[in-house]
N, C-alpha and C positions, 0 to 999 in steps of 0.2 A: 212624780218628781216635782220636787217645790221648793219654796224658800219660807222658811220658816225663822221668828223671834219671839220674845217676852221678856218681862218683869214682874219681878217678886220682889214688892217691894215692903222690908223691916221697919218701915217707921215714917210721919210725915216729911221729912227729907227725902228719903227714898223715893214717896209716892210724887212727888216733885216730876219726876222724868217720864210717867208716866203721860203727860203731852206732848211727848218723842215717839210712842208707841207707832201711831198712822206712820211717822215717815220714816221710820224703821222699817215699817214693812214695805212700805213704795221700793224703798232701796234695794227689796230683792225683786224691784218688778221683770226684773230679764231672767229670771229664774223663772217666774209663775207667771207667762201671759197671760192666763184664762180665766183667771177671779181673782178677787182679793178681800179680805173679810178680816175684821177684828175683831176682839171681846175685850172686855174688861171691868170689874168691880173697884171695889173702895183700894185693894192693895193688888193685885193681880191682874197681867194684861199679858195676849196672845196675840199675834198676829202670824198671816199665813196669804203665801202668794199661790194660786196654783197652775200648772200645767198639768192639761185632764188626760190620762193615759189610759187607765181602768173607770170604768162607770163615768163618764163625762156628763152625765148628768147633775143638777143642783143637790140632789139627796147626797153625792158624795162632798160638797164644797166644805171645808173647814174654816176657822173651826169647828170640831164637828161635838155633839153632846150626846150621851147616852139619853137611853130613854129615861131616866131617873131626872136627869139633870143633874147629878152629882159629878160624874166625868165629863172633861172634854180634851179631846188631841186636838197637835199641831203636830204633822205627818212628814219627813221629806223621805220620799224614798217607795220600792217598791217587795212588796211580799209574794214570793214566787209560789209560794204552799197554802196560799190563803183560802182555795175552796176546800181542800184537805181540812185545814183547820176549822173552817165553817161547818163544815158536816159534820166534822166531834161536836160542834158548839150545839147545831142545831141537834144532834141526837142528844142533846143536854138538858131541850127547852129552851136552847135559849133564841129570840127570836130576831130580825133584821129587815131596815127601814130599806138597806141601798146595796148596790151589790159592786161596792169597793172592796179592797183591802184592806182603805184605813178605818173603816168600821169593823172589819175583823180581828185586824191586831187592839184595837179600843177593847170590843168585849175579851178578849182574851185577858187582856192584862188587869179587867174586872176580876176573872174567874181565878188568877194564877197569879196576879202581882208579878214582880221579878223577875218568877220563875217562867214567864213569858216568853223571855227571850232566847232561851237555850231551846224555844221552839220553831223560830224562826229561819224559813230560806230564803234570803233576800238580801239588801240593803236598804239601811235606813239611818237617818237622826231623827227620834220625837221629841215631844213631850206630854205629859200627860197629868192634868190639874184632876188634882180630887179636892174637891170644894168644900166637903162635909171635914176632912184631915186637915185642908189650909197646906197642900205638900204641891212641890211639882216634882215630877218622876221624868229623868229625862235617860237617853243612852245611845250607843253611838252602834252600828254593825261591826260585825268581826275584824274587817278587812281594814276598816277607816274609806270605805269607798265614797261614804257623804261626810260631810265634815257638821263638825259644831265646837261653835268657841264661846265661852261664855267671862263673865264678869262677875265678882262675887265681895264686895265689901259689907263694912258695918252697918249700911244703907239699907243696900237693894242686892237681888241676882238679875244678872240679864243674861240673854242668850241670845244669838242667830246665825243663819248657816254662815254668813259670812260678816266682816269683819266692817265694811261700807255699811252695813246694818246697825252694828254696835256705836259707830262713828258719829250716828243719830242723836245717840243718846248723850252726847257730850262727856264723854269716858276724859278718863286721864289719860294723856298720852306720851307720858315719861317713856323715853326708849331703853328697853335693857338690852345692855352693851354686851352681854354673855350671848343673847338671841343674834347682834349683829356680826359679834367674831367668829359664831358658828356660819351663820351665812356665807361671809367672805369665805369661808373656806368650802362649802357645799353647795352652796346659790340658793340652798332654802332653808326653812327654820322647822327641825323637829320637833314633834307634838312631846310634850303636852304646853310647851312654847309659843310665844309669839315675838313678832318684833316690840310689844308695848310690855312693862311690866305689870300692868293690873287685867292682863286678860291671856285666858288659858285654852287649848282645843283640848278638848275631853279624848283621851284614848280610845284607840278601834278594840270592842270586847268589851268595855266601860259603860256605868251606867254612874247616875248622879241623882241624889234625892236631896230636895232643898226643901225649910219650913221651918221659922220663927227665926231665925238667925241661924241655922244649925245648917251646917251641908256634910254629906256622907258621900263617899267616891268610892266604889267595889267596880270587880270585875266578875266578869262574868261565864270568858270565854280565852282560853291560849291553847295557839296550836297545841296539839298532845303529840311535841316528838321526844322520843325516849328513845336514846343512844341503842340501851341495850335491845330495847325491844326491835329496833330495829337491823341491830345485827344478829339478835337471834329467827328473823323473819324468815322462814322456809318458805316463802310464795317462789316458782320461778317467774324467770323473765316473761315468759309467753302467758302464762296466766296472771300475771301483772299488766301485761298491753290488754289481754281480756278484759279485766275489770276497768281499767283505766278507758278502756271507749264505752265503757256501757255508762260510765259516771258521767261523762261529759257527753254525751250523747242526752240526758237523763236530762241534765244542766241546760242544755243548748233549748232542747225543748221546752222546758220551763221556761223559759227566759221570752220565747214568741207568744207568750198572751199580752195582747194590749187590744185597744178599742182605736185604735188610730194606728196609722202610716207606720210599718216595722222595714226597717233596711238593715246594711251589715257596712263597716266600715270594710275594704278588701284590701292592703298596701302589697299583696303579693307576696310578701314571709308567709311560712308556715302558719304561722298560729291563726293569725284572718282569714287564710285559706283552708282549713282546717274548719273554723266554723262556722265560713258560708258554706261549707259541702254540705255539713249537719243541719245545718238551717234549710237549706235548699229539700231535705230528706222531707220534711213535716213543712216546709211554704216554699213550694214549686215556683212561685212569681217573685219571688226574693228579688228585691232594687241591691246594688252593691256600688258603693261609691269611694273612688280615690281622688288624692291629688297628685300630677305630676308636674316635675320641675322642667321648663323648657330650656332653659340656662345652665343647668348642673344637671349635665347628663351619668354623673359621678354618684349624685344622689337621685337618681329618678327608676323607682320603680316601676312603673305602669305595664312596660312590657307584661312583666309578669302577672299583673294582676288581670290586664284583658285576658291571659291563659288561660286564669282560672277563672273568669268570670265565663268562658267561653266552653269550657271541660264543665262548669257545671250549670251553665245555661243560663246566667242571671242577668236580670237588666243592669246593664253597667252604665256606670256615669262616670266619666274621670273629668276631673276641673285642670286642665293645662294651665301652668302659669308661669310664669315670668316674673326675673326677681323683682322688676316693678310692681308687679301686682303682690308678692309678699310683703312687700317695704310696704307700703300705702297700708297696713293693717297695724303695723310697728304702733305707730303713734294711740291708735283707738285701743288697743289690745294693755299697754302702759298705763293709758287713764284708767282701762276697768280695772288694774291687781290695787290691792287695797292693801297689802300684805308686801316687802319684799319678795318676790320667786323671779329665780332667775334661768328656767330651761329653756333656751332657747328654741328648741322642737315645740313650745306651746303658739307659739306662730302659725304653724300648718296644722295644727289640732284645733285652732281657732278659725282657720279659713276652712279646711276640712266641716267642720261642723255646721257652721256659719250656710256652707253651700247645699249640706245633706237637710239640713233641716227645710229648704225649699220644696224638698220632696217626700221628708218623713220627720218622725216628732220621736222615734225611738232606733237606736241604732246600737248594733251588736258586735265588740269588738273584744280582739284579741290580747288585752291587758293582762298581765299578772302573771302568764307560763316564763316570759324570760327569768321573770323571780323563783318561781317558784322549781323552775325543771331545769338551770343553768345556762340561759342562752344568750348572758354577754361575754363580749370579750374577757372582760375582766375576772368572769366566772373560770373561763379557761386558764386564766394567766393564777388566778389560786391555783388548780389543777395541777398546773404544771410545777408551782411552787411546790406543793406538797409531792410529788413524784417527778423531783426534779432528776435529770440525766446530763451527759455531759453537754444538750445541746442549750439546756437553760444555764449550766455554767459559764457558758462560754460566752450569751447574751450578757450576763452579769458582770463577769471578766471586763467587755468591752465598755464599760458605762463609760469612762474617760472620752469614746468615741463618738458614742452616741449624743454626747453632749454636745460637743460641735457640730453635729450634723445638723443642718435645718432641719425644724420640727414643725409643722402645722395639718389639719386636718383637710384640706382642699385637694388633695392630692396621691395618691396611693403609696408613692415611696414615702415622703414625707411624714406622711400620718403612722406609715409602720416604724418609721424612725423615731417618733411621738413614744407609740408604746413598748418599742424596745426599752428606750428611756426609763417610762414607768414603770417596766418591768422591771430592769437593772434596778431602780430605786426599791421598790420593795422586795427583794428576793430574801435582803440580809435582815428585815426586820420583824421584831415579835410578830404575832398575829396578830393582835387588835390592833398594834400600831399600822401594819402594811393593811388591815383593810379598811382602816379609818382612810388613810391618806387613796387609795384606788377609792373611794366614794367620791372625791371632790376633785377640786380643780384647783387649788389653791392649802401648801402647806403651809403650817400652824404657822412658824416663824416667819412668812412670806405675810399670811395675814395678822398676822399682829404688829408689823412694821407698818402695815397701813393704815392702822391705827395713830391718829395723835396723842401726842404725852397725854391733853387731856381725859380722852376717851379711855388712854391705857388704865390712868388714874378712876374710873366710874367702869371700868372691867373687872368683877371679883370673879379674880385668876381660879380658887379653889371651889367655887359655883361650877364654871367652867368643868374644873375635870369632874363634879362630879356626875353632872349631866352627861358631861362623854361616857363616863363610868358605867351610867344604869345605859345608855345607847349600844354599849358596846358589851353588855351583860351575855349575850350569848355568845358571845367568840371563845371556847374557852382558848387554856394556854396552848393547847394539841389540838387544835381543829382537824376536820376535815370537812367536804364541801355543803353537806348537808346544813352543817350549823354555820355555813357564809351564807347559803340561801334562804332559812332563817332569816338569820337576821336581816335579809335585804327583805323579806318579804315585811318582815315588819319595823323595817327604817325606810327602807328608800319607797318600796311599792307606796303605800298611805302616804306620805311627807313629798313624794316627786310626782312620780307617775298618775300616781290615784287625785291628787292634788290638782297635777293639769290639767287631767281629763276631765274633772267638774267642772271646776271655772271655765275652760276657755266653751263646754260643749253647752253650761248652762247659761253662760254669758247670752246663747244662743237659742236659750229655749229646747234645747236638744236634751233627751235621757241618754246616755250610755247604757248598756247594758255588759256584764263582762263572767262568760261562762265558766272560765279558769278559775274564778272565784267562789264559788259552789262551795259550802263547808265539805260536803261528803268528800269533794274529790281533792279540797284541799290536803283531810284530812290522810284522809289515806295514801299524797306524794308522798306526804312527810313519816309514812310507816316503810314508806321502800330505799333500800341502799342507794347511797350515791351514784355507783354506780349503773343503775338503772337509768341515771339522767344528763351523766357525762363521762364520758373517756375522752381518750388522745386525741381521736380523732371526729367526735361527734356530740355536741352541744345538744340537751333536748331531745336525749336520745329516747326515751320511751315515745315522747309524740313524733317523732320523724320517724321512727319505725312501726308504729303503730297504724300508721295511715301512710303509710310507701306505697301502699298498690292503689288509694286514695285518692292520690295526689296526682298532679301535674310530673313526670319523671324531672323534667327542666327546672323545677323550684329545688331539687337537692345540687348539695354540691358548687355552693354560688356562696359568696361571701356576704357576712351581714350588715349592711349599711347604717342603718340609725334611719332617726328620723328628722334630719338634720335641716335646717337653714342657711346661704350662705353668707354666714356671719361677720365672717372677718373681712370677704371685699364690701358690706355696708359701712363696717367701723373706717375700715382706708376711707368710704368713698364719699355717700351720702350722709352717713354721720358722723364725717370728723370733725366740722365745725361744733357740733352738740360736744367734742372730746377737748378739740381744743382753745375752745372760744366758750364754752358755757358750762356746764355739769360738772366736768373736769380741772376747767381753768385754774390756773393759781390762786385770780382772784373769789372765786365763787369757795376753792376749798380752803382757804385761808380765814372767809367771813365767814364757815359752817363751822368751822372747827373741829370734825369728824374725825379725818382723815391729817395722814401727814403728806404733804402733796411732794417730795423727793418719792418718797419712795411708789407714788401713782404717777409720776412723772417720770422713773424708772421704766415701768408697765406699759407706760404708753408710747414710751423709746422702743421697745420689744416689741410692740404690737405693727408698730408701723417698719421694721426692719427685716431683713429676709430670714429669720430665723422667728417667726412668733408661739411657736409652741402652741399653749393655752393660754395666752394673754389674750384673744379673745374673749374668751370666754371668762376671763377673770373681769377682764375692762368692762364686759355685759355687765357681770352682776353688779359692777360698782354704778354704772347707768340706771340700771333699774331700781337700785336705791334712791341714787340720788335725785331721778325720777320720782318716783314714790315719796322723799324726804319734803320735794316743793311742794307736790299735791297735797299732801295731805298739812301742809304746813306745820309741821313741827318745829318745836323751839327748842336750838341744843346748847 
């Protein structure tokens, strides 16, 4: 796992930025403690941070060169089939200096070009120079589980894992108002997007070829679900959980090769619990680490994860903490996003990480089954919509009521009165509209109020839907829940989830590893009925019956929490000065000219009154902008 950039630069203006290269790469030094290394010629320059997890030796350090000297990679990421694909290589002739990865995906992509990829078990962002062509060959993994955003003008191409890298190079940094109004309404910005108009993240399954001025953008790789094939699937249920633990069993074990420190993240859900068991099968000494809240007993798992840690014998660490101790990460955790994101659960994923990595350099977590096997709320509340009865009529019926009820998330009546609400709201609407607006916290009309005449003015309204349009491409008009989890696998997983789990864990020098991610076992969720993954009464229902006699009996049957922070008494408490004295202010939103400050001055009357719904978390995301707006000092 690493931090990788470059340029390819068209012309002597181009090659101008090329004494940006070194401190582009510095800028991912929290991604790559362990070396750092450049190359560069007359127009082409790489750079490469690393943290050593396979071969920590200098023979693996990047950039790395073939023996010809015609190839060279920049590597982020990890190849879980790499001694498989070595021993084709070598039953090939072909021969090896180190005994990484990244030297195995290099010779491969010699022998097979392109066609490399569709060979791959892992995650990854490269690149890869062939010197003798003048091309860089770059591509992103399946999933979007590493990121890469690149720049591409008349100039030069640049690239690197994150956006504080590109920042180096002295990019343009015109804000596009289509990327902000999506925010406001999701708290983050969907690929192939960013908040700046001249730079773009390469899609998960995507690869990119640049050289002489020319770039070419293919895919490579989409999930294979087919409606019909999947309704004509004769597997039953019981030889479905068959195959489905052999795949992730297969996965889980792949996943424990490294040459350094392997732990499990363990939060007590199913899915962490699940594959520390697996883990625990094939590395008996498994460390397992949580965090608990001492304050919000509301949000605090650990009970259950000592269970499991205890049912399958692992060294457990749990980090107790207090909201003082989450607050105090608020500020460091702001300066590093580089990008608007506004989830607030990247807090404890950032102290989580921050604490595990004290005792290991690779950690294995349960990412990507809520996507993929339906185990949010919201996945239920489709459910319900499409097999509605008279008890979600009757939710629906009441919206008039629910309205006036106090709504916030602090509290269990309260938060169920939250999603009555949203349910009522979406029951009556098409599909793609009710699952755009269940994505976010913030509807269209709510966030385009927030907007100023000016901004409305520099928002092209018809950009907008069409970017919602290709987003919302899999919903068709007659859904059912297969094609909502879909497309959350590939909107929200990559874009939120997969998004947070990089930055806050590599902020930290930390790999994730994430076994639900496995192409095999992906692919094959997405061959099985719906209903193999949710009814009325069971969320995730292949993996919670698949390992019932697995498990802890005490983990089924308990409500799902999130991973939450307690948000809205810092917005009352310790951040209200930053809401109503500084970031917020009349005066600061009046000299930005962003925003229209009635209508954040609305939100902020909401937020502080007994009724605040999701104005927390709407007020977050406007902070974390306007956070991110100083830092990076943009001129609007």
């Amino acid at each position: 796992m690493c931090g990788i950039t470059g340029i390819f630069a068209f012309n002597l203006i181009g090659k101008m930025n090329m004494i940006h290269l070194a401190k582009a790469t510095m800028a991912l030094a929290r991604r790559g403690p362990d070396f750092q290394d450049i190359y560069h010629d007359s127009f082409v320059g790489l750079g490469h941070r690393r943290l050593s997890i396979i071969d920590t030796s200098e023979a693996a350090n990047q950039p790395m060169w073939d023996n010809t000297q015609r190839y060279a990679i920049a590597f982020n990421g990890e190849i879980f089939n790499f001694r498989e694909l070595r021993q084709e290589l070598q039953n090939k002739g072909v021969s090896f200096f180190s005994q990484s990865d990244t030297e195995v995906l290099l010779k491969l992509y010699i022998h097979e070009k392109e066609a490399c990829l569709n060979r791959l078990n892992g995650f990854f962002a490269f690149c890869i120079y062939d010197k003798q062509e003048q091309t860089f060959f770059l591509a992103r993994d399946r999933y979007g589980v590493k990121p890469l955003l690149y720049l591409y003008d008349e100039d030069k191409f640049l690239f690197a894992s994150e956006m504080k890298s590109l920042l180096q190079y002295g990019i343009d940094k015109t804000l596009d108002y289509t990327s902000l109004y999506t925010y406001l309404q999701l708290n983050y910005i969907p690929a192939p997007n960013t908040i700046f108009q001249s730079v773009k993240k390469l899609l998960p399954g995507h690869w990119l070829k640049v050289g002489s001025k020319q770039l070419a953008l293919g895919s490579y790789y989409s999930i294979p679900y087919d409606p019909i094939a999947v309704r004509n699937n004769t597997m039953t249920y019981d030889e479905a959980k068959e195959k489905f633990r052999s795949l992730l069993e297969a996965s889980v074990q792949r996943r424990l090769e490294a040459d350094v420190p392997l732990g499990a993240f363990l939060s007590g859900g199913i899915d962490s619990s699940v594959i520390t068991g697996l883990a625990t099968r094939h590395k008996p000494d498994l460390h397992t680490f949580s965090i608990g809240f001492r304050d919000e007993k509301f949000f605090d798992e650990t009970e259950y994860a000592r269970l499991v840690a205890r049912h399958f014998q692992t060294e457990h660490t749990v980090f107790s903490l207090s909201n003082d101790d989450l607050y105090q990460h608020v500020h460091t955790i702001l300066n590093y996003l580089d990008e608007p994101f506004a989830d607030s659960s990247a807090i404890n994923v950032y102290i989580l990480s921050k604490e595990t990595r004290k005792h290991a350099t690779v950690a294995l977590s349960g990412d990507g089954a809520d996507e993929l096997l339906g185990g949010y709320n919201k996945h239920a509340a489709h459910y319900r919509v499409l097999h509605r009865g008279w008890k979600e009529n009757l939710v629906g019926n009441l919206l008039p009521f629910w309205k006036v009820i106090p709504q916030s998330r602090n509290n269990p009546f309260s938060n169920k009165a939250r999603q009555f609400r949203r349910f009522a709201d979406g029951m009556n609407m098409s599909s793609r509209e009710r699952y755009w607006r269940w994505l976010g916290f913030t509807a269209e009309n709510t966030a385009l109020n927030l907007l100023s005449q000016r901004s409305k003015e520099q928002l092209i309204y018809s950009e907008y839907t069409t970017r919602k349009s290709e987003l919302l491409a899999t919903v068709p008009d007659k859904e059912n829940l297969n094609d909502i989890l879909l497309s959350d696998t590939q909107l929200v997983l990559p874009n939120d989830m997969l998004t947070k789990v990089d930055l806050m864990s590599m902020a930290n020098g930390l790999e994730v590893r994430n076994p639900f991610l496995d192409v095999e076992l992906v692919n094959f969720i997405f061959s099985l009925p719906d209903n193999f993954k949710i009814d009325t009464t069971l969320r995730k229902r292949i993996l919670q019956d698949t390992y019932r006699d697995f498990l802890p009996a005490k983990l089924y049957n308990r409500p799902k929490k999130g991973f939450e922070v307690p948000l809205l008494k810092w917005l009352r408490r310790e951040m209200k000065s930053l809401i109503t004295d500084d970031l917020l202010s009349e005066k600061f939103i009046s000299e930005q000219k962003i925003f229209n400050y009635n209508s954040v001055n609305k939100l902020k009357q909401q937020l502080f009154s007994s009724n605040p719904g999701d104005a927390h978390a709407q007020v977050w995301g406007l902070l974390v902008f306007q956070w991110w707006w100083r830092s990076a000092g943009i001129n609007s």
